[in-house]
C-alpha positions, 0 to 999 in steps of 0.5 A: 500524512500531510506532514503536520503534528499529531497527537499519536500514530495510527495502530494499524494493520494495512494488510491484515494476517496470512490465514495460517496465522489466523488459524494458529491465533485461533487456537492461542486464545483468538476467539473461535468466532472473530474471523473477519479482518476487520473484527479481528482489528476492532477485537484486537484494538486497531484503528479501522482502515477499511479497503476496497478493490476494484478489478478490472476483470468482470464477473465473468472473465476467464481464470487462468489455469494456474497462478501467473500463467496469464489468459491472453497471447495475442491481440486477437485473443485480447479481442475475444476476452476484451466484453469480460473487463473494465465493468461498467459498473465497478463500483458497489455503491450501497457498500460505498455509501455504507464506507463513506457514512464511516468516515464521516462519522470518524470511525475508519480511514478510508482508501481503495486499491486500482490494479496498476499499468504493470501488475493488469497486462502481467495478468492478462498476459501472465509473468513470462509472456508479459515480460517479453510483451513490452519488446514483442507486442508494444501496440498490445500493451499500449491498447491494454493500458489505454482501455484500462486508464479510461475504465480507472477514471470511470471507477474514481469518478464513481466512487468520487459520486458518494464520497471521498477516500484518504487515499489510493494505492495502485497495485503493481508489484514490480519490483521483488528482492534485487529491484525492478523488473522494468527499466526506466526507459520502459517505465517511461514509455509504457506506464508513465504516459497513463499515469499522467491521465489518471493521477490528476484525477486523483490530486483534484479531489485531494486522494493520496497516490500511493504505489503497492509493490514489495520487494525493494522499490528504493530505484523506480521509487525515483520514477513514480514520484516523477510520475506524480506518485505520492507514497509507497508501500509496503516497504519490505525490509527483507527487500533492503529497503531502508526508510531513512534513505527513502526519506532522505530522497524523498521528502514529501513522500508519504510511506506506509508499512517497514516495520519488519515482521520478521522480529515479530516472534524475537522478543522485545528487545529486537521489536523495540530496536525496530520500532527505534530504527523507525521512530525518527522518521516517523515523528517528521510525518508523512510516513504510518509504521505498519507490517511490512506485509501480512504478519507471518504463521511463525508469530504467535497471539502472545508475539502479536500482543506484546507487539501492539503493546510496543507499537502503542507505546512508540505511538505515543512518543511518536506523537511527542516527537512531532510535536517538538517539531517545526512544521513549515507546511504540508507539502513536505518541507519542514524543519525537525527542532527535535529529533533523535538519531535512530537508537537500536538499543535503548528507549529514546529519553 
């Protein structure tokens, strides 16, 4: 991730697996009594990136009565609810200090999610009111994302007090298959003003920012990286989104996801094109192939394990790739000696 030569990719799995796939793989050979996410990746032999997620909703704040109906109209309601969030004590810090004794021990990489300036008003407010919020009720969205860029410093420097994570992702989901629900004025008249308070923060302690939001990001992935944005993922291929276009705008973004998991269950062939399609990008660093999103029910234990023998594989040639290229520094700017076209239908020699 700091664009420098490396011995191989990390094997890793940044979002896990839907429940449904965890319980047909149960059923494929699985054992009964590997359930947890991380038992699963130490059984399976990933590398461990461990996550926390801190929510801006306490303990005791109210549900909404179905998903993305929201639980707040007005101000006044916003009032009301405003003693249930931003905890002051978000930080769980025997668990913390557990996670940070980890990493120093080089067992695990290290990263914690903060719910961004767009996904925390859509769920206080829920999807269509939100929407409408950022036209109707501007001082209500303002108010919220200036209560929450405060309590995000709190949550950094805290966890900051115990140790120091690889890396950050804000989570923000703003965008779905035909791009951003936002425009770019919105975005910068209503996010960009609290990123500019939270990411120096961040950068200070050397954490890379990273944006979560699927669909197709190839647009506003403009925007966050002028907003101090350091990398982007998931990368959902079913989106359109494309790495090599991303990196070609991009040069010092970090990447983490693409690998499309929708040839997951079509044989080797088609995984090894994917895993072609990806290979030059990723041997000029800054970007970890993973699942573009959690590994669907439709592939089964024997698909997933074919899959990781390719994926180590191509982490390995990978590897060799990065090292036949000339890096001239960390910050993105480099000069490849070495790297081969994207070939989709032979390995690369």
């Amino acid at each position: 991730m700091r664009f420098q030569p490396f011995d191989r990719l990390p094997v890793l799995e940044w979002a896990g697996w839907w429940d449904k796939t965890i319980e047909r793989w149960h059923a494929e050979g699985l054992p009964a009594d590997v359930t947890d996410g991380y038992a699963i990746s130490r059984h399976l032999g990933l590398d461990i990136y461990k996550q926390d997620w801190s929510t801006a909703c306490g303990p005791d704040c109210p549900s909404p009565v179905s998903h993305g109906a929201g639980i707040i109209a007005t101000e006044e309601d916003y009032n009301q609810i405003r003693p249930f969030l931003y905890p002051p004590h978000p930080v769980n810090r025997q668990k913390w200090q557990t996670l940070a004794a980890e990493q120093r021990r080089g067992e695990v990489a290290l990263w914690f999610t903060l719910e961004g300036f767009f996904w925390f008003p859509r769920q206080l407010l829920g999807i269509e009111r939100h929407l409408y919020a950022f036209y109707d009720q501007p001082g209500l969205m303002h108010r919220i994302n200036t209560d929450l860029a405060e309590w995000m410093l709190r949550v950094i420097d805290e966890i900051c007090s115990i140790g120091t994570p690889d890396f950050m992702t804000f989570a923000e989901d703003m965008s779905y298959n035909h791009g951003s629900m936002l425009s770019k004025d919105l975005f910068d008249e209503f996010m960009q003003p609290y990123y500019d308070r939270v990411i120096p923060r961040l950068k200070a302690r050397a954490i890379i920012p990273i944006i979560d939001s699927d669909g197709d990001i190839t647009v506003p992935a403009h925007w966050f990286e002028a907003a101090g944005l350091e990398g982007i993922l998931p990368l959902e291929r079913q989106a359109g989104v494309d790495i090599a276009v991303l990196r070609q705008a991009h040069p010092s973004m970090r990447f983490i996801g693409h690998f499309d998991k929708m040839t997951m269950n079509k044989g080797e062939g088609v995984m090894r094109a994917e895993f072609e399609r990806l290979l030059p990008t990723a041997a000029k660093g800054g970007f970890l192939v993973s699942c573009d999103h959690q590994t669907p029910p439709g592939v089964s234990y024997r698909d997933y394990q074919l899959y990781l023998a390719l994926f180590r594989e191509y982490a390995e040639e990978v590897g060799r790739l990065s090292r036949q290229t000339r890096f001239t520094g960390s910050n993105g700017h480099r000069k490849p000696a070495c790297i081969p076209e994207a070939n989709t239908t032979s390995r690369v020699p």
